[in-house]
C-alpha positions as CSV (number, residue, x, y, z in Angstrom):
1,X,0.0,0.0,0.0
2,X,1.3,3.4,-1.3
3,X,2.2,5.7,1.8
4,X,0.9,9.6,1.8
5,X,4.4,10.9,1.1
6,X,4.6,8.5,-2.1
7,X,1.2,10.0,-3.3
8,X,2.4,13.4,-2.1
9,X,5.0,12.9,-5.1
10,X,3.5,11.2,-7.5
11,X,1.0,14.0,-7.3
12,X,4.3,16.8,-7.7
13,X,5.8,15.1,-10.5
14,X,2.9,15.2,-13.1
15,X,2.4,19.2,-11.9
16,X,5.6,19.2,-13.0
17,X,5.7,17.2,-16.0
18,X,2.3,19.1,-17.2
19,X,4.7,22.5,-16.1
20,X,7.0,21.3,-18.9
21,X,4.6,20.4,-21.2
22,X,2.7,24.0,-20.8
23,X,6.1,25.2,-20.9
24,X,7.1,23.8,-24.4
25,X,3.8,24.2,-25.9
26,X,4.0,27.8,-25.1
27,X,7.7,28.3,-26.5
28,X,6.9,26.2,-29.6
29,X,3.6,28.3,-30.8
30,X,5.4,31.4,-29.7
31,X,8.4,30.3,-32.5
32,X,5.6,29.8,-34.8
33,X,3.9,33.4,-34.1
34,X,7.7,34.8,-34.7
35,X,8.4,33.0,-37.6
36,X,4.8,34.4,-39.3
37,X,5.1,37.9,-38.6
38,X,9.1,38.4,-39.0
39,X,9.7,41.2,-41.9
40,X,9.6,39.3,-45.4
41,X,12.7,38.2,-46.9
42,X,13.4,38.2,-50.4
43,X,15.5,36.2,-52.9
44,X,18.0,39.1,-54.5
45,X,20.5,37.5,-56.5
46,X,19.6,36.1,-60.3
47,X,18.4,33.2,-60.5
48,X,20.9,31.0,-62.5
49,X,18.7,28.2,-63.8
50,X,17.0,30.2,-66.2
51,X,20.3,30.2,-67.9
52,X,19.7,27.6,-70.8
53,X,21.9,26.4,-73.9
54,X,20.5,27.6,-77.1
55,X,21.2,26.8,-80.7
56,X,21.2,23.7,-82.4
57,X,24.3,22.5,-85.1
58,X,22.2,19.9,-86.8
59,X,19.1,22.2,-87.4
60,X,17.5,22.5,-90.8
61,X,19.2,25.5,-93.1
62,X,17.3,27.5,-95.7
63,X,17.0,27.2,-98.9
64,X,19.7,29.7,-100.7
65,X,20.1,30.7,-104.5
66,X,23.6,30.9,-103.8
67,X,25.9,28.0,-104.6
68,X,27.7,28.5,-101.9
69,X,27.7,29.8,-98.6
70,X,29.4,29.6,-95.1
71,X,28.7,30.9,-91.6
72,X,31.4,31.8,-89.4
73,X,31.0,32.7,-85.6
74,X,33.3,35.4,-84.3
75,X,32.3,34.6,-80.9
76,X,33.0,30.7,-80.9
77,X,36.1,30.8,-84.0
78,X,35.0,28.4,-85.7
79,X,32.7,27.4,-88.9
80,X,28.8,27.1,-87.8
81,X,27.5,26.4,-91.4
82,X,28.6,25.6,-94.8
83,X,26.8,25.0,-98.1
84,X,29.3,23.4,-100.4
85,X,31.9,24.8,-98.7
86,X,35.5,23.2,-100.4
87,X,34.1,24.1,-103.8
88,X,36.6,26.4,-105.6
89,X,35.0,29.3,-107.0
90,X,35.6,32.6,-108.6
91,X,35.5,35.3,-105.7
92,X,35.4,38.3,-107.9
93,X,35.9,41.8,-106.1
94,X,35.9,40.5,-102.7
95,X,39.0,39.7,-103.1
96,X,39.4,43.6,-102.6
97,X,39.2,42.8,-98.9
98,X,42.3,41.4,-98.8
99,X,44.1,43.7,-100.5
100,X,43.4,46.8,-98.8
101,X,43.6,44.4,-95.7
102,X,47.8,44.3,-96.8
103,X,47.8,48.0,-98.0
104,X,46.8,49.3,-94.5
105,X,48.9,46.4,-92.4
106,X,52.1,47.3,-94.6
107,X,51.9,51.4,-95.9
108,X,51.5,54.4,-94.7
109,X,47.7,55.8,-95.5
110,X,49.6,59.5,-96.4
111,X,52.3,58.2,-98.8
112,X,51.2,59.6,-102.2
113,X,51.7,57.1,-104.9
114,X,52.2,57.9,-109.0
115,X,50.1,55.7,-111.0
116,X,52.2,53.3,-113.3
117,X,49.3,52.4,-115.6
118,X,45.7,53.9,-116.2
119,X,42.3,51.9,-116.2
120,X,43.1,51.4,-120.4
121,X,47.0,50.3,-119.8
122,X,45.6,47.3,-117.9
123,X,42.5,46.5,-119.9
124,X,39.8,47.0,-117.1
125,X,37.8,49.1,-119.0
126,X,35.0,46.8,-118.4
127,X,34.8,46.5,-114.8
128,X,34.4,49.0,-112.1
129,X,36.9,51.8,-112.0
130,X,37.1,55.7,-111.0
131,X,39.7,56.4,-114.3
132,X,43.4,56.7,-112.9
133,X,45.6,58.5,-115.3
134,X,49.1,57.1,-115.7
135,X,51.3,59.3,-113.5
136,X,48.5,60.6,-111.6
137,X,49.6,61.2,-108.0
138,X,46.9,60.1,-105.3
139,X,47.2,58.9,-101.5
140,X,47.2,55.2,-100.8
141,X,44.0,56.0,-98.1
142,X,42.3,57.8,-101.6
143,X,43.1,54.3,-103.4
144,X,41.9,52.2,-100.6
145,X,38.5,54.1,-100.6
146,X,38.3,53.9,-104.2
147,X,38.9,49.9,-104.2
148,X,36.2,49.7,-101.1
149,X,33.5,52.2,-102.2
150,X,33.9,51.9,-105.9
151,X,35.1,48.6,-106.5
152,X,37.9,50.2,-108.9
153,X,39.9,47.7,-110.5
154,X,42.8,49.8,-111.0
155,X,43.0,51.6,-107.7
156,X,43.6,47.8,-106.2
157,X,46.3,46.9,-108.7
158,X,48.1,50.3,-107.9
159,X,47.7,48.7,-104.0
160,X,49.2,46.0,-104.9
161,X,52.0,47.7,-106.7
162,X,52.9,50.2,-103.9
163,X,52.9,47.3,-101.4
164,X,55.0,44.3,-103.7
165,X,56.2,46.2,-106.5
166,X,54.6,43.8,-108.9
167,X,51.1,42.2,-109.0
168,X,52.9,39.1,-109.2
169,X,54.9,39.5,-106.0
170,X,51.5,40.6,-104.2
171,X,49.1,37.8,-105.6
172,X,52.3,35.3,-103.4
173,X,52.5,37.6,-100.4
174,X,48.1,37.1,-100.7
175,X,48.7,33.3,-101.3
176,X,51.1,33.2,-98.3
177,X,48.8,35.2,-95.8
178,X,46.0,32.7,-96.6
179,X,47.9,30.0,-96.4
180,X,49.1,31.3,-92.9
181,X,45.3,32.0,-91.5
182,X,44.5,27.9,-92.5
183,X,43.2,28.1,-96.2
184,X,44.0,25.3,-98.2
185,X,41.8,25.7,-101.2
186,X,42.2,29.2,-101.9
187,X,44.8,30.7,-104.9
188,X,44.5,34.8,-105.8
189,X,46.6,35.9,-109.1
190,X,45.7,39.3,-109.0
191,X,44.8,42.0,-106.6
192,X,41.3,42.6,-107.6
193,X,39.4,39.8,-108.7
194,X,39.3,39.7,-112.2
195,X,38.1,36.3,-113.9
196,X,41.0,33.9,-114.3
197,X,41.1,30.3,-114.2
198,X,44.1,30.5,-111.4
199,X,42.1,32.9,-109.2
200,X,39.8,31.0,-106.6
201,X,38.6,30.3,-103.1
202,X,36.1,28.6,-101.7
203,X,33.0,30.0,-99.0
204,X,35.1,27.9,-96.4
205,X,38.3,30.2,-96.8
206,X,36.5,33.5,-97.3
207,X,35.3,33.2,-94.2
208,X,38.4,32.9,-92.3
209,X,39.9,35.6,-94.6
210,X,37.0,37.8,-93.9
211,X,37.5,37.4,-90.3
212,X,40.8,38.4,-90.3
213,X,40.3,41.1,-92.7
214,X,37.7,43.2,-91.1
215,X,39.4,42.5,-87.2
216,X,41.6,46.0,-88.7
217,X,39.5,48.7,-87.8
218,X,40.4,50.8,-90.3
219,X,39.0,48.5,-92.7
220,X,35.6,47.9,-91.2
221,X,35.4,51.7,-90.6
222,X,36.1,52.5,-94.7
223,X,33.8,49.9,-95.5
224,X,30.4,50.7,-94.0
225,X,31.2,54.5,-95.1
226,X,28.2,55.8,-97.5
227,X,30.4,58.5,-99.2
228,X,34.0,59.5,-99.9
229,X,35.0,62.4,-101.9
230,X,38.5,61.7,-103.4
231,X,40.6,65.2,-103.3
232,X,41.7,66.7,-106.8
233,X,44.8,65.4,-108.2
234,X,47.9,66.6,-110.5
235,X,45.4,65.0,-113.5
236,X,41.9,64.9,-112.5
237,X,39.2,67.2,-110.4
238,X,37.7,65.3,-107.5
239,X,36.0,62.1,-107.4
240,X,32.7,61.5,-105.6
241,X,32.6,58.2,-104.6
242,X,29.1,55.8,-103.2
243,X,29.2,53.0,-101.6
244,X,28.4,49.4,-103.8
245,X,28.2,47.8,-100.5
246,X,25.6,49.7,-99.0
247,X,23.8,49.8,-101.9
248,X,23.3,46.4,-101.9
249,X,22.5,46.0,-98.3
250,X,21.9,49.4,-96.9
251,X,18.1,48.4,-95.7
252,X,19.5,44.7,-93.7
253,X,20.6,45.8,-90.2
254,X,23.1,44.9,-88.3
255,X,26.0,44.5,-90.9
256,X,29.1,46.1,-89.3
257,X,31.1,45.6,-93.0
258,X,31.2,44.6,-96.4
259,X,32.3,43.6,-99.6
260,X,30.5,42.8,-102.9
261,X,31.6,41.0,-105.9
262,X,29.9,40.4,-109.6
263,X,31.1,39.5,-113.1
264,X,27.4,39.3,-114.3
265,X,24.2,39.8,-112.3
266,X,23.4,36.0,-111.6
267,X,26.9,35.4,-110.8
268,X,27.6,37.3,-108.0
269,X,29.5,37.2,-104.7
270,X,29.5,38.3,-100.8
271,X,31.3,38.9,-97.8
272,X,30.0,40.7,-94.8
273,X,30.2,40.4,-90.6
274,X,27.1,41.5,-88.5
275,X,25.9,41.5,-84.8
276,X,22.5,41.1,-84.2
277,X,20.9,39.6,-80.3
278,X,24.9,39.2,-79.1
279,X,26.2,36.7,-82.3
280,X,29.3,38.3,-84.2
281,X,29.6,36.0,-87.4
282,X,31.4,36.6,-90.8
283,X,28.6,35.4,-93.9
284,X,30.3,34.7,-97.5
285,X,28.0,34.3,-100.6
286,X,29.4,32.7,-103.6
287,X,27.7,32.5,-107.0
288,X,24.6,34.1,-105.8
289,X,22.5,36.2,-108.1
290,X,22.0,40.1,-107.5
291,X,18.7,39.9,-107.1
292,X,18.3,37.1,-104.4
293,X,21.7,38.0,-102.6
294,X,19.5,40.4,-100.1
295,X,17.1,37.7,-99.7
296,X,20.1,35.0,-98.5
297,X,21.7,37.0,-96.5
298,X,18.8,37.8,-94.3
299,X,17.9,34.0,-94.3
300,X,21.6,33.0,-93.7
301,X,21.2,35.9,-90.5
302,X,18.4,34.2,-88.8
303,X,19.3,31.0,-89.3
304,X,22.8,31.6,-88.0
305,X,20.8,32.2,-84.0
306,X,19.5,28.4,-84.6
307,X,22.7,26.9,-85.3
308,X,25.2,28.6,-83.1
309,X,25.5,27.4,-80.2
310,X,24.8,29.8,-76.9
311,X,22.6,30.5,-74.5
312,X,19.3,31.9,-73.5
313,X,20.2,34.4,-70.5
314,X,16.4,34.4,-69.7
315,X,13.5,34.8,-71.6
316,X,11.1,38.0,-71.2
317,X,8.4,37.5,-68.6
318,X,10.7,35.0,-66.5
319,X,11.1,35.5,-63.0
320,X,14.7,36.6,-62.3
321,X,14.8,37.3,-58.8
322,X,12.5,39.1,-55.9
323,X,12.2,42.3,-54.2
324,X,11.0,43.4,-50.7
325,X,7.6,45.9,-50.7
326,X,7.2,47.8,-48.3
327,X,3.4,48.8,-47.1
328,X,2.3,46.0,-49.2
329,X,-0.5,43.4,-48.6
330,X,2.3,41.1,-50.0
331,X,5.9,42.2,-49.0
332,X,7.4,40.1,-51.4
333,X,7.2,40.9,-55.2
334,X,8.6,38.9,-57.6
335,X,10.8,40.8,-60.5
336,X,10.6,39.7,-64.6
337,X,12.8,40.1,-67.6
338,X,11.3,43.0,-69.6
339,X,13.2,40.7,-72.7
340,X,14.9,37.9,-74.0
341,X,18.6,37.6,-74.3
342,X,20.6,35.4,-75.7
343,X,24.6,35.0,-75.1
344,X,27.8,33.3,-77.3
345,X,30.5,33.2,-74.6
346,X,33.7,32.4,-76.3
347,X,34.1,28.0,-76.0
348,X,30.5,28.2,-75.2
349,X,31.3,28.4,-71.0
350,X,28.5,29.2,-69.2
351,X,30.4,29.9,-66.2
352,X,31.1,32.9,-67.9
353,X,27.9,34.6,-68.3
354,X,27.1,36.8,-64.7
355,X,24.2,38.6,-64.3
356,X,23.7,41.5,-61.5
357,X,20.6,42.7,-60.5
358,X,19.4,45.5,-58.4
359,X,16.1,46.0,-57.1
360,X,14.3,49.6,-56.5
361,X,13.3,50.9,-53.1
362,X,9.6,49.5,-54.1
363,X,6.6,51.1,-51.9
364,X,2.7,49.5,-52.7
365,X,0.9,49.8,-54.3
366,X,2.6,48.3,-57.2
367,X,1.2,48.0,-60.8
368,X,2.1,44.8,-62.5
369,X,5.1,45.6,-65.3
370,X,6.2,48.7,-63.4
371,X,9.8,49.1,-63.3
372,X,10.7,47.7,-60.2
373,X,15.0,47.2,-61.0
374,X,17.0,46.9,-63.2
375,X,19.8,44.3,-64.5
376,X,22.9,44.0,-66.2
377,X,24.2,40.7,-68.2
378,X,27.9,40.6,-68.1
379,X,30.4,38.2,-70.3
380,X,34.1,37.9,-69.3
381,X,33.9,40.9,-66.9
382,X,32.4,43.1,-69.6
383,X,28.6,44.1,-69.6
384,X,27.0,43.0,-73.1
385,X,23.8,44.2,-72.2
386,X,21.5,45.4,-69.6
387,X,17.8,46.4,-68.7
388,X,14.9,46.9,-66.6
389,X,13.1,44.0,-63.7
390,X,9.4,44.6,-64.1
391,X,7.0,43.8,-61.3
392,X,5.3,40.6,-62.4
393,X,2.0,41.1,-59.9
394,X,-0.2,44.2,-58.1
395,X,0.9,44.8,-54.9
396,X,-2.2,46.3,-53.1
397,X,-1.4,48.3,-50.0
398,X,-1.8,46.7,-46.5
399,X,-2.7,47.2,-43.0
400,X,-0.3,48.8,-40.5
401,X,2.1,46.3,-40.0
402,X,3.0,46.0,-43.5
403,X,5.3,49.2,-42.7
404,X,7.3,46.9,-41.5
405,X,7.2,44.1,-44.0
406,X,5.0,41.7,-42.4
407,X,2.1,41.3,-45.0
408,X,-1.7,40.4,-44.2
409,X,-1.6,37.2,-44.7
410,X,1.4,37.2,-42.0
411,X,-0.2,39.6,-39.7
412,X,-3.9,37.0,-39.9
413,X,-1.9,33.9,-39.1
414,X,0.2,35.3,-35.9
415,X,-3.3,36.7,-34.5
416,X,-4.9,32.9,-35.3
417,X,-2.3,31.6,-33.5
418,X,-1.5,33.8,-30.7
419,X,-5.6,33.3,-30.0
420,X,-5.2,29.8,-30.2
421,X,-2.2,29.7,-27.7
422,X,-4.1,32.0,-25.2
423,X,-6.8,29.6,-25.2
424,X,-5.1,26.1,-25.0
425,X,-3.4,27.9,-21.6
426,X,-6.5,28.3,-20.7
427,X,-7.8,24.9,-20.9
428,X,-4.7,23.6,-19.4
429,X,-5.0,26.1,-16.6
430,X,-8.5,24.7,-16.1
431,X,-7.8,21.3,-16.4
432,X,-4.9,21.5,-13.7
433,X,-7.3,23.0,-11.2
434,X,-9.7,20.5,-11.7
435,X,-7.1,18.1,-10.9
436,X,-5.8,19.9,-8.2
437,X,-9.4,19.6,-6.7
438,X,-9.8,16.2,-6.6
């Protein structure tokens, strides 16, 4: 039989066990209360996993009038498409580009040169020309403007002249400069392009000679220049010059330089480098016709986003990150891209594309597609783009606590709670008096 001191503490030990239990419950729904109404936190850096490759190397090409054609990507150094690519064709007067490419890399723009033979001297009466007079004197940056702008045979021969002293000796320093950037089925006789059985390359070398052409500045710059106006001379008045190029493809955006070539008008010929949505590429356009060459090169510039590999950045209307509100019935706001971007990191590394964001000091309300931030996409250290974070929902204002970022739905829930732990004590309290009683 139990004694009245054994009872005594039996009794004290389940006071103090419920003591604990109160104790804990309390503690617990208090963590819970905290936890609901603490100021809203938001996620502030960019989210990463909307970065997603892009491009695909086996996808479908267009259809092209051209015999053939190649794309080269800048950004990546290597060949992204080719249509007949090793076929040896006549380039015509794109071989211009390499000319004044070795005029500018090996003489000085302000040495004035005296013309050996005219336009009729060298039979190129035919082609395009701006009528040099044997023993004319002109600058060598006049006859690189004239070769770019007008084509003129004879201004590239008198290049070539100046730079080899024979248009023999230049047509092996061009062989040897080919031959040094990796073309193996290109041979040039002459400076300028004119038809000969001997004189050849193929849409695979063009492109890598185009690439290394227009990286001199100089170049590019004289290239994508509407109009030159070539001084007067010991022989002639001045010469007002327009650009073939630009002619050609002065309403297709994004070309940052140029060169055309024809013998007839369905035999035609193209080189040009463009940016467009972050892809650099060199195009070449080999027995084209004039009047479809416009058409192929804007095909060849769309389809060169589908087959060069990159990446999608993110994609307008994704969610990039979120922001804190304050005043809001929600506290949290999540920000959009107000556009799609896509990125061709050299070696297609992902690791090198970083985005930074920065969120606004956002008070509700807030209209849906407000600015709310802004962004800016960075490759190799170097932004390549940047824009605005949109708010992608309203943000109605709240009650008073909102002021301090705890939203409405929050601010319900703690009172729910804190309610619901009052009155548990309360039935605890009661139930240990009862017990006490007894």
């Amino acid at each position: 039989m139990r004694t009245d001191a054994a009872i005594r503490r039996e009794i004290i030990e389940k006071r103090r066990r419920k003591a604990k239990i109160r104790r804990a419950l309390f503690a617990a729904l208090l963590l819970i209360v905290l936890l609901l109404i603490l100021p809203s936190k938001a996620s502030t850096s960019f989210d990463r996993s909307l970065i997603k490759p892009y491009g695909n190397p086996d996808a479908e090409a267009p259809k092209l009038q051209a015999e053939a054609a190649a794309i080269y990507s800048l950004d990546l150094d290597k060949h992204v498409y080719e249509k007949n690519g090793d076929k040896k064709i006549d380039p015509y007067s794109i071989t211009k580009i390499l000319t004044c490419y070795l005029a500018l890399e090996n003489l000085d723009p302000k040495e004035i040169v005296t013309i050996q033979k005219s336009n009729e001297d060298l039979n190129y009466v035919e082609g395009s020309h701006i009528l040099l007079l044997k023993g004319e004197k002109i600058s060598v940056n006049d006859l690189i403007y004239g070769t770019m702008l007008a084509s003129a045979n004879e201004a590239a021969y008198a290049l070539a002249v100046t730079v080899s002293g024979s248009e023999k000796n230049f047509a092996e320093v061009m062989n040897k400069q080919a031959e040094e950037w990796g073309c193996k089925d290109t041979h040039f006789v002459n400076p300028n392009g004119w038809k000969n059985k001997n004189h050849y390359t193929t849409a695979h070398d063009m492109a890598i000679i185009t690439s290394h052409c227009f990286e001199n500045e100089k170049l590019r710059e004289i290239s994508m220049t509407k109009k030159y106006t070539i001084p007067e001379t010991n022989m002639s008045e001045q010469r007002e010059l327009e650009n073939a190029f630009l002619r050609g493809t002065g309403r297709i955006k994004n070309i940052n330089a140029g060169k055309t070539g024809s013998w007839e008008e369905d035999d035609c010929s193209i080189v040009l480098e463009y940016t467009e949505d972050h892809l650099n590429a060199a195009m070449v356009l080999l027995r084209d016709t004039m009047k479809k060459r416009p058409a192929d090169i804007k095909k060849l510039m769309k389809f060169s986003h589908e087959v060069t590999p990159g990446f999608t950045v993110a994609s307008e209307g994704d969610i990039a990150c979120e922001a804190r509100v304050k005043g809001g019935a929600e506290t949290v706001v999540p920000l959009s891209m107000d556009k799609t971007i896509h990125i061709y990191p050299e070696d297609n590394k992902e690791r090198k594309i970083k985005v930074d964001v920065e969120a606004d000091k956002l008070e509700a309300p807030l209209a849906k597609g407000s600015k709310a931030g802004t962004y800016k996409v960075m490759l190799d250290g170097e932004e390549v783009e940047s824009g605005e974070l949109l708010a992608a929902k309203d943000v109605e204002k709240g009650w008073i606590f909102s002021k301090l970022y705890i939203s409405n739905n929050s601010a319900i829930a703690g009172a729910v709670i804190m309610l619901l732990a009052l009155l548990l004590m309360t039935l605890l309290s009661k139930t240990q008096k009862n017990n006490s009683a007894r």
